[in-house]
C-alpha positions in Angstrom: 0.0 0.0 0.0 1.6 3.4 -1.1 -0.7 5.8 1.2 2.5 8.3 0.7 2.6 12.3 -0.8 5.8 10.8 -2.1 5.9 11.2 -6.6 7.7 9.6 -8.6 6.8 5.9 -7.8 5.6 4.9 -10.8 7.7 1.6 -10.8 6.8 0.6 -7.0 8.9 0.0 -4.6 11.0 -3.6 -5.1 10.5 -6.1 -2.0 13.7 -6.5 -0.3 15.5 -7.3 3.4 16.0 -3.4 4.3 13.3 -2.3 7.0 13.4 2.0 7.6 11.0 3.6 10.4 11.5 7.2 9.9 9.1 9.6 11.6 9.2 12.4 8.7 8.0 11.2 5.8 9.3 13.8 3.7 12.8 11.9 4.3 11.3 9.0 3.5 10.3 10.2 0.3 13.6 12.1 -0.4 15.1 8.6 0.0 12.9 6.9 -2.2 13.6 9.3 -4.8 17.3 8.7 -4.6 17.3 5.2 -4.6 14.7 4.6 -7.7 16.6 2.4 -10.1 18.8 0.6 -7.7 18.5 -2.7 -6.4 17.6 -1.7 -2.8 14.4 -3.6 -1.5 12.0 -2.6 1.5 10.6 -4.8 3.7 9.5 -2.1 5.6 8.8 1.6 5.0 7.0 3.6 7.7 6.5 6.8 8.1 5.4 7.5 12.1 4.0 11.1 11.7 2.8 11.6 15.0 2.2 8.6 16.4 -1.1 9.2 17.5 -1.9 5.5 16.3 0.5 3.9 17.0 4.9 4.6 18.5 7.9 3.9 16.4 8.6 1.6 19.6 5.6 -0.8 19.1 6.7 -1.3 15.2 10.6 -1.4 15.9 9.6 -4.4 18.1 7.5 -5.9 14.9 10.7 -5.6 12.7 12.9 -7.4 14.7 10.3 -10.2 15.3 10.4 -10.1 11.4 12.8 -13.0 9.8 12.6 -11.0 6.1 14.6 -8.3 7.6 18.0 -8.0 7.4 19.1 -4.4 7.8 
C-alpha cells in the first residue's frame, strides 16, 4: 500500500531485506527518490508522523520479530 505524498513511484517500490521507520516522511520520500533504479528492497517503509496510532517503539519491536529483515 503506497498511502504516501511521495511522486515519482511509478515503478513501486521492489520487495527487499532493508526495514526504515523514519518519523518524517518527507525523508522517506527524499530517500525513495534517490534510490529509484537501484537494487535496494523494502521490507519495511513507515513513516510515524505523530504517532497518535501507533509509536515507532511498538513497530521497531515488529521488525525485529520479522525473519525478512535484514538491515
Amino acid at each position: 500500500l503506497n498511502g504516501s505524498f511521495a511522486s515519482g513511484l511509478g515503478g513501486g517500490i521492489p520487495k527487499g531485506p532493508v526495514a526504515f521507520l523514519s518519523q518524517s516522511g518527507a525523508i522517506i520520500s527524499c530517500m525513495l527518490q534517490r534510490d529509484q533504479g537501484s537494487n535496494i528492497g523494502y521490507s519495511w517503509l513507515i513513516s510515524t508522523g505523530n504517532e497518535a496510532a501507533t509509536s515507532i517503539e511498538q513497530l521497531f519491536n515488529d521488525i525485529v520479530d520479522d525473519d525478512n529483515v535484514g538491515v
